[in-house]
N, C-alpha and C positions, 0 to 999 in steps of 0.2 A: 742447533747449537753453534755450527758457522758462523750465521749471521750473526749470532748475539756478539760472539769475538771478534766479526768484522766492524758491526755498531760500537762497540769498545773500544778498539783501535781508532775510529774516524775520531769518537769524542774526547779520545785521552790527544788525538792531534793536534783539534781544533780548541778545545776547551781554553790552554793558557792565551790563544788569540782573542777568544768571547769573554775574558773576564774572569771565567768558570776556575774555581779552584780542579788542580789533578788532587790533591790528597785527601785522603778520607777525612783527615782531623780538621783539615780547613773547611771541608764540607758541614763536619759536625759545628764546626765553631761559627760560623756562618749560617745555619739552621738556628742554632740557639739563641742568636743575636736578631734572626728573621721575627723567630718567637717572642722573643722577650721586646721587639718593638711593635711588634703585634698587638701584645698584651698593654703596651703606655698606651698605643695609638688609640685602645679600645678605652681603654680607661678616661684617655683625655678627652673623647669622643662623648662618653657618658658624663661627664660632667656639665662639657657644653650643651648637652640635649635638657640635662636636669636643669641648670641657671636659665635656658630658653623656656623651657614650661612654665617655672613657677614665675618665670619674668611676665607671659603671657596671661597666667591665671593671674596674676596679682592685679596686672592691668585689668583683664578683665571685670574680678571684682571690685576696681573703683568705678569703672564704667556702669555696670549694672545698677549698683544702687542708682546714680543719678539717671540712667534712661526709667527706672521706676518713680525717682519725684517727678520727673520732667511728664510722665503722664497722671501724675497725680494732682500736679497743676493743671493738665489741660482738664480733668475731670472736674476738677474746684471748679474752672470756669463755665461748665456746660451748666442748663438754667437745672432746677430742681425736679420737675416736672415737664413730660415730656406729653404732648397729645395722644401720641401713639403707641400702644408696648403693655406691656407689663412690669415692667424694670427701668428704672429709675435709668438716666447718665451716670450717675455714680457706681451703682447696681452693677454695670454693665463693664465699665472703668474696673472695679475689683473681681471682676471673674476675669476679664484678659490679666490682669496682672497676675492673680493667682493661676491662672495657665502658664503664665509666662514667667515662672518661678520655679513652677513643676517643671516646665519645657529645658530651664537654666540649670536643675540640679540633676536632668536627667542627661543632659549634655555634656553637663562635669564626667558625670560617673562614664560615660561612654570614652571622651576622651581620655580619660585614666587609663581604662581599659585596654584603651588603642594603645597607648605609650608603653603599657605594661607588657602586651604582645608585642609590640617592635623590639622592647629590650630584650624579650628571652630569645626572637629568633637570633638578636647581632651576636648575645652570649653563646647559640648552638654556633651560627658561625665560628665565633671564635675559638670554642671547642674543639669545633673539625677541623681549623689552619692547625692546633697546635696539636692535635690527634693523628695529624696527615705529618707534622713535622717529626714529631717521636717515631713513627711507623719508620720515614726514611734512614732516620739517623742508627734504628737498629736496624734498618736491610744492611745500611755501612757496617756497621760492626760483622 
């Protein structure tokens, strides 16, 4: 019990030199103001992540379709028949595409995914700053 009243004494000493409020209410008001820039900063954070996605997927899909004509052209150009195979250049042309479509919307769905887990962990995050900061402001009281 000493030390806690010696620790007490040092940081009621040093505190107004560190910045640190002494009073309980400035601590409170100062917790709350922590919290509540916590919560913009998460906020403003989430919206910049959300405009960077859909900025990305959009772009993406005007890219997709054209790297699809772009092979669709080279397939137009390959001869009709080919010496060797059983499948046509064309044949051949619309199986990679249709893998590469299947490949494109299983891609979407994972990075959804991904995004979707990153936002719950930064929201558990943010839970525990302001679950950590309620906890302190009632040890004050």
């Amino acid at each position: 019990m000493g030390d806690k009243k010696k620790a007490k004494k040092a940081y009621m000493a040093f505190a107004p030199l560190m910045g640190w409020p002494v009073d309980k209410d400035e601590w409170k008001e100062q917790l709350k103001d922590f919290k509540e820039n916590l919560e913009t900063y998460y906020e403003q954070m989430r919206e910049i992540q959300d405009t960077a996605i859909e900025a990305r997927k959009e772009a993406w899909n005007k890219i997709f379709p054209k790297l699809m004509e772009m092979q669709d052209n080279f397939a137009s150009s390959l001869p009709e028949k080919m010496p060797v195979g059983s499948m046509t250049p064309q044949e051949v042309m619309d199986k990679v595409k249709e893998y590469q479509e299947m490949a494109n919307k299983h891609a979407m769905e994972q990075a959804d995914s991904m995004v979707d887990f990153y936002k719950q962990r930064q929201e558990q995050v943010k839970e525990a700053v302001a679950d950590t900061v309620d906890s302190i402001v009632e040890k004050l009281d």
